[in-house]
C-alpha angles and dihedrals in degrees: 000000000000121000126240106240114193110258114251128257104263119250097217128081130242109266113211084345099305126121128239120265106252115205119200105209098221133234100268149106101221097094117068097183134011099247086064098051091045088049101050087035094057104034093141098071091076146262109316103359099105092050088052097055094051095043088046089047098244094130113074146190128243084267092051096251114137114260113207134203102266093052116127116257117238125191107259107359120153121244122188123195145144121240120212120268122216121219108277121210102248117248095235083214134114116235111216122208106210098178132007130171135159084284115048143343126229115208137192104227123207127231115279099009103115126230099244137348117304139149112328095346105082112134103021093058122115083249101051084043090052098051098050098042098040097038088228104133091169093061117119135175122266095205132324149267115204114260080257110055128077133206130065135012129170120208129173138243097198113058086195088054093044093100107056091056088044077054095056093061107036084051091048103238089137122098102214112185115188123200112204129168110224136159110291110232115188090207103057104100108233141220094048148154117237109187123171148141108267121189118204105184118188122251080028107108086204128062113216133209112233142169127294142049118001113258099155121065129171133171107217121206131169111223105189135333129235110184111298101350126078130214116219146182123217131202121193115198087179134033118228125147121282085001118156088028088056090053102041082055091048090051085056093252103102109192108256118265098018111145099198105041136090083005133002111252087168123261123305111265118241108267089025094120103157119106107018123203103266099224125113142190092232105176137010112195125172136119117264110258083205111040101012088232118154109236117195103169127172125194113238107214133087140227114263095216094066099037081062127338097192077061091049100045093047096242101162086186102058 
């Protein structure tokens, strides 16, 4: 049985607040040289460009010493390197930072700007944004919000601390409170408990909810009406995918602007900024695992929708 060594520190620098790619060279003899494995490994960038990067010394060692394509391949051996980043279409909108100590940052994160690198969002991500306006390189995120919800994020200083706040979510200690605007129908009886089986799988846009033991709970309130829209808040006891967008849709009041859900219209393009999910990470409430400080924090922005729907719904005649 081989043993689990702990992966090195990587000798390459952040660029515009991303990581560097770290390739694990696996246990095989398939591969007689390292060009061959990158190569095969990364098919997708393209013909020629892995070869380029090895012959123009872009791809390390764990020493920082360039590794090329003839190099012999050896079980297990660690490669840095930086891919390239396309050009991303800017999120016009401000981050707030609402705490920071020696030991995390909370932000308040804007509509469409996603958690952490992923897919096509890698610099403009609350992560990436963090990093390079707050000089923190070492900053990482505690849990996520989806690319199209506002509202809190916690992220760490400290990467050797990072697991006692993840803990702190996947064991539930945080109180999360959601504000969402919905249709207001008189005849839903609120407050109520929506708890279901929801199924995320993977390559599927929509969550459903299925058969079988309960793994999705929220509390539903209505907090006050205006016309025909409703103001909620939403408390989830658990933490599944698409959640509580899942369950408002399920109670026959989808959050406005949601493109999944009740029906799929296909996901928001990148620049398309003008009618933003209304749902919003309101409060984050839980007792530091590091300092014992009680954090109570509220995000200070409002949903558009019910600042002014005719705005929000892009109605240039109201």
């Amino acid at each position: 049985m081989r043993r689990k060594t702990a992966a090195p520190p990587s000798p390459l620098p952040q660029r515009q607040g991303v990581d560097p790619v770290r390739v694990r060279l696996p246990f095989s003899d398939e591969w007689a040289t390292v060009g061959a494995y990158l190569i095969a490994r990364l098919s997708g960038a393209g013909p020629g460009v892995v070869a380029e990067m090895l012959d123009s010394g872009l791809v390390v060692g764990a020493d920082g010493r360039p590794v090329g394509a003839r190099t012999p391949y050896t079980p297990g051996r660690y490669l840095f390197f930086h891919r390239e980043l396309p050009p991303e279409v800017p999120v016009p909108f401000p981050l707030h930072v609402v705490h920071r100590d020696a030991h995390i940052v909370v932000a308040d994160k804007p509509h469409f700007l996603a958690t952490t690198p992923r897919g096509s969002h890698v610099t403009e991500t609350a992560l990436a944004r963090l990093r390079r306006e707050l000089g923190i390189p070492s900053l990482g995120a505690a849990h996520r919000l989806d690319r199209l919800t506002a509202g809190l994020v916690l992220f760490t200083v400290r990467p050797e601390e990072r697991g006692a706040y993840q803990t702190l979510f996947s064991e539930r200690r945080v109180r999360k409170e959601y504000e969402a605007i919905a249709p207001y129908d008189p005849s839903l009886g609120l407050p109520r408990t929506v708890r279901s089986r929801i199924l995320k799988e993977r390559g599927v846009p929509a969550a459903r909810e299925i058969e079988g033991p309960v793994n999705a709970e929220t509390l539903i309130e209505l907090v006050e009406t205006r016309g025909t829209l409703g103001r909620y808040r939403l408390s989830p006891r658990t933490g599944q995918t698409h959640q509580l967008r899942v369950h408002m849709s399920a109670s026959g009041v989808p959050i406005l602007g949601d493109p999944l859900y009740p029906v799929v219209t296909g996901p928001v393009p990148d620049g398309d900024f003008r009618r933003p999910l209304q749902l919003l990470a309101r409060r984050l409430e839980f007792t530091d695992p590091v300092t014992g400080v009680e954090h109570r924090l509220v995000s200070g922005r409002t949903l558009r929708a019910w600042a002014s729907y005719e705005d929000w719904a892009g109605r240039p005649d109201r």
